[in-house]
Kinemage of the C-alpha trace (Angstrom):
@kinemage 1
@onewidth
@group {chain A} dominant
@subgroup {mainchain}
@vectorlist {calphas} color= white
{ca unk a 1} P -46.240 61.490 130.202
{ca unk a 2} L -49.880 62.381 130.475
{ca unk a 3} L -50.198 64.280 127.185
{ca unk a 4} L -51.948 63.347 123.939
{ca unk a 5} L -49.039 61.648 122.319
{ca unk a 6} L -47.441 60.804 125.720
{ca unk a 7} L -44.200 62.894 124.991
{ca unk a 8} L -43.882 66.975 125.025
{ca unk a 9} L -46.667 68.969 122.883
{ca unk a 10} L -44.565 71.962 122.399
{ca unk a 11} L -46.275 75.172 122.520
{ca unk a 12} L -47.655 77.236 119.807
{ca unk a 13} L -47.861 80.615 118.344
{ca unk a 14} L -49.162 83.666 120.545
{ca unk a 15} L -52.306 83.705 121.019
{ca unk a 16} L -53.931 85.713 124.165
{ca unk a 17} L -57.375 84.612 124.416
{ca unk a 18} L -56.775 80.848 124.228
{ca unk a 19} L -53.742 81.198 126.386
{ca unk a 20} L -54.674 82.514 129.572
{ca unk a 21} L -57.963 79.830 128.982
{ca unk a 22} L -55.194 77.053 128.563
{ca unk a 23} L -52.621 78.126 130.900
{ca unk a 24} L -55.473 76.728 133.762
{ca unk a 25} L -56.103 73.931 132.383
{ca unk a 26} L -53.515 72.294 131.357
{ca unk a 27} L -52.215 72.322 135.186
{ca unk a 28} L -51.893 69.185 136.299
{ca unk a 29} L -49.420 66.177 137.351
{ca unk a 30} L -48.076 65.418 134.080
{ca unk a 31} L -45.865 62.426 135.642
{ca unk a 32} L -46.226 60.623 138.931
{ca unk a 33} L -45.198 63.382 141.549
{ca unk a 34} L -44.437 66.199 138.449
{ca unk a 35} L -46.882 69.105 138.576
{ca unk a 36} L -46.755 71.570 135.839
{ca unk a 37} L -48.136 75.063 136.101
{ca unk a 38} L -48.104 78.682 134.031
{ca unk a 39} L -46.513 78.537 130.788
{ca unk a 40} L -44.832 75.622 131.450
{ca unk a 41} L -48.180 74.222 131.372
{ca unk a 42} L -48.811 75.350 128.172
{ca unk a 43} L -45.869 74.183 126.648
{ca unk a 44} L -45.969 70.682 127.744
{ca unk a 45} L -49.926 70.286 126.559
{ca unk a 46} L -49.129 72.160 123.383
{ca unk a 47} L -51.236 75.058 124.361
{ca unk a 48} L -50.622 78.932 122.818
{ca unk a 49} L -47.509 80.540 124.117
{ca unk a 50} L -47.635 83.943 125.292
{ca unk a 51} L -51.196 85.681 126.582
{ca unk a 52} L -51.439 84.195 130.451
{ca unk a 53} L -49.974 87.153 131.804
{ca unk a 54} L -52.155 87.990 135.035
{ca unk a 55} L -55.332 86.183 136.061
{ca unk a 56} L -54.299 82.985 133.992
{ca unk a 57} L -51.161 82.644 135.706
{ca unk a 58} L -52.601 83.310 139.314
{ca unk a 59} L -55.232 80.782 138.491
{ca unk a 60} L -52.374 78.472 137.224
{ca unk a 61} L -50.303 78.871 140.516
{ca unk a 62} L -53.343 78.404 142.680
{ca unk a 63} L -54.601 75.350 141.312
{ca unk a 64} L -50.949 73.432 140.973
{ca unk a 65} L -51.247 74.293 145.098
{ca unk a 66} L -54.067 73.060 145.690
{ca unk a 67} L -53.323 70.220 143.613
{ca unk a 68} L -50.403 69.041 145.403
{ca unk a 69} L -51.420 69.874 148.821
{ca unk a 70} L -54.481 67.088 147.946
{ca unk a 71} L -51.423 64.695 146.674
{ca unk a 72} L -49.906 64.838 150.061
{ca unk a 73} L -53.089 64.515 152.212
């Protein structure tokens, strides 16, 4: 898995700020062919739970789009 140890982070405690920061960028293709987006995101990168609740999830769900539509091209 494309993480820091290679297996799941698990997320952390709540934290808003740093959250719906995270929540972007930790979308990505974690695995060949798996994309991971919104808090799922965060959870898998070990990122603050919690917090992405509007513009980071948006973001999230844009980007994990645009992401695999530029897989399949």
């Amino acid at each position: 898995m494309n993480t820091p140890s290679g297996e799941l982070e698990k997320e952390r405690s709540m934290c808003a700020e740093i959250g719906e920061r995270t929540v972007v960028e930790n979308t990505k293709e974690v695995y060949p062919g798996l994309f991971i987006a919104g808090m799922g995101a965060n959870a898998v990168y070990g990122a603050p739970r919690m917090g992405p609740i509007f513009g980071g999830m948006l973001l999230s769900g844009e980007k994990v789009a645009k992401l695999i539509l530029k897989k399949l091209k």
